[in-house]
C-alpha positions as CSV (number, residue, x, y, z in Angstrom):
1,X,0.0,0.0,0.0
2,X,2.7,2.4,0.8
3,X,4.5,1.5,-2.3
4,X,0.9,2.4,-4.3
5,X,1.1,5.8,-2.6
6,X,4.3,6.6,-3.0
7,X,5.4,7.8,0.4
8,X,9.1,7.7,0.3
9,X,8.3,10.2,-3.1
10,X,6.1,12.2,-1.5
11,X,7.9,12.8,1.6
12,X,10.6,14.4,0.0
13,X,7.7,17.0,-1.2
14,X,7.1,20.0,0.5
15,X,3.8,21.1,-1.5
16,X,1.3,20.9,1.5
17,X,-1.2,20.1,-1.3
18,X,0.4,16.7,-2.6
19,X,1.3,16.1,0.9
20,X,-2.4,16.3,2.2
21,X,-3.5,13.9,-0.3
22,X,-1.2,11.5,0.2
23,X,-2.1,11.5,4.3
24,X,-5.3,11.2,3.4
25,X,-4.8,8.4,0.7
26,X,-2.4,6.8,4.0
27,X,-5.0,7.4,6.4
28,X,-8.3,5.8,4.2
29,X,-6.0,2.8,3.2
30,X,-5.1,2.3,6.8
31,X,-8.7,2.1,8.5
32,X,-10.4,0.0,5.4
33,X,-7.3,-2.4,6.6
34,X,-8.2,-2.0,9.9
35,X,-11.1,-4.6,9.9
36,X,-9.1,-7.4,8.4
37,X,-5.6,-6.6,9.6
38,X,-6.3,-4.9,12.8
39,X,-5.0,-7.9,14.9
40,X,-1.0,-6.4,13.8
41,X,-1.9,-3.5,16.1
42,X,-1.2,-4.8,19.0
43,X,-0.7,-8.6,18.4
44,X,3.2,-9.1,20.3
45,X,4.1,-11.8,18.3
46,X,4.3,-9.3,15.9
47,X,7.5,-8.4,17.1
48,X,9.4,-11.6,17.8
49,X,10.2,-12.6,14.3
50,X,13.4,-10.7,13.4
51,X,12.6,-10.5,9.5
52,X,8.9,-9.4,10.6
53,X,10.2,-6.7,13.1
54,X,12.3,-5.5,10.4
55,X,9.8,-4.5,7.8
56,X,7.2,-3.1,10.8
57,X,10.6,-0.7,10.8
58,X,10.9,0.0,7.6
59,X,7.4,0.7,6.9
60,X,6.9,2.7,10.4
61,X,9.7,5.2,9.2
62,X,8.4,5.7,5.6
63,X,5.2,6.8,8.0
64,X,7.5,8.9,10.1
65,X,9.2,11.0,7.0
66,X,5.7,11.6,5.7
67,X,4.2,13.0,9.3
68,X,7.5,15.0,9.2
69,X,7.0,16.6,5.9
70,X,3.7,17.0,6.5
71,X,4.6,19.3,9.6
72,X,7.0,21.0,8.1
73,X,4.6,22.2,5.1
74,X,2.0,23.1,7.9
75,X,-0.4,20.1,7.0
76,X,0.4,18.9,10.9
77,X,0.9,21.0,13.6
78,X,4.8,21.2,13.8
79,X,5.2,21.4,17.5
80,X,4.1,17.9,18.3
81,X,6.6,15.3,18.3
82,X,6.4,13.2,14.9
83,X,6.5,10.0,17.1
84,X,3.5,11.5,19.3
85,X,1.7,12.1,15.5
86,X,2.5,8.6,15.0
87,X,1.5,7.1,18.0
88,X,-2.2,8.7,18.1
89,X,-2.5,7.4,14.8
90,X,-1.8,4.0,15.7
91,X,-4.1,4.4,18.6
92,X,-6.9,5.5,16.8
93,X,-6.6,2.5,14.3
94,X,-7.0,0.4,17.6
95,X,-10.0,2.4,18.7
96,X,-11.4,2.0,14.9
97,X,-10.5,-1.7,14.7
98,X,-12.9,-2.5,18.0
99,X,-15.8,-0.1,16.7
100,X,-15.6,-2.3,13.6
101,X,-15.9,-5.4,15.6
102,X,-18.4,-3.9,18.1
103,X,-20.6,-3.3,14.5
C-alpha cells in the first residue's frame, strides 16, 4: 500500500497540497485495513520474528518521514513530536478496529 502511494516520493515534497492527499490516501487505506488486519496493532508476536520486526521498521519510518514533511509544510501541527503524531494514529486505528468489531 505504501508503495501504491508513494510515500518515500512524497515525503521528500514540500507542496502541502500533494502532501495532504497523500495523508489522506495513507489514512483511508489504513482504517479499510483496519477490519481485516487490525490484529498487527497490538498482536506481540508481531515483534518476535526478526525479518517481521524489520519490515514493521521499515514501513513505520516511511510513515514517520511523511508525518514530518507534513509538519514542516503546515499540513500537521509542527510542534508535536512526529513520534507522538505517529502514536495517536496508531491508537486510533485500535480504537477503529474494535468499533468495527463492536458493528
Amino acid at each position: 500500500m505504501q508503495d501504491a502511494l508513494d510515500l518515500t516520493s512524497a515525503a521528500q515534497e514540500s507542496d502541502p497540497a500533494r502532501l495532504a492527499a497523500t495523508l489522506r490516501d495513507l489514512l483511508v487505506n489504513l482504517v479499510d485495513m483496519a477490519d481485516e488486519h487490525g490484529f498487527a496493532l497490538t498482536d506481540p508476536a508481531m515483534e518476535v520474528d526478526p525479518d517481521l520486526l524489520r519490515k514493521l521498521e521499515e514501513l513505520e519510518g516511511r510513515e514517520m518521514a511523511l508525518f514530518a514533511a507534513a509538519q514542516r509544510a503546515g499540513v500537521l501541527r509542527a510542534e508535536l513530536p512526529v513520534r507522538w503524531v505517529g502514536n495517536a494514529v496508531y491508537g486510533l486505528l485500535v480504537a477503529v478496529r474494535e468499533s468495527l468489531a463492536q458493528g
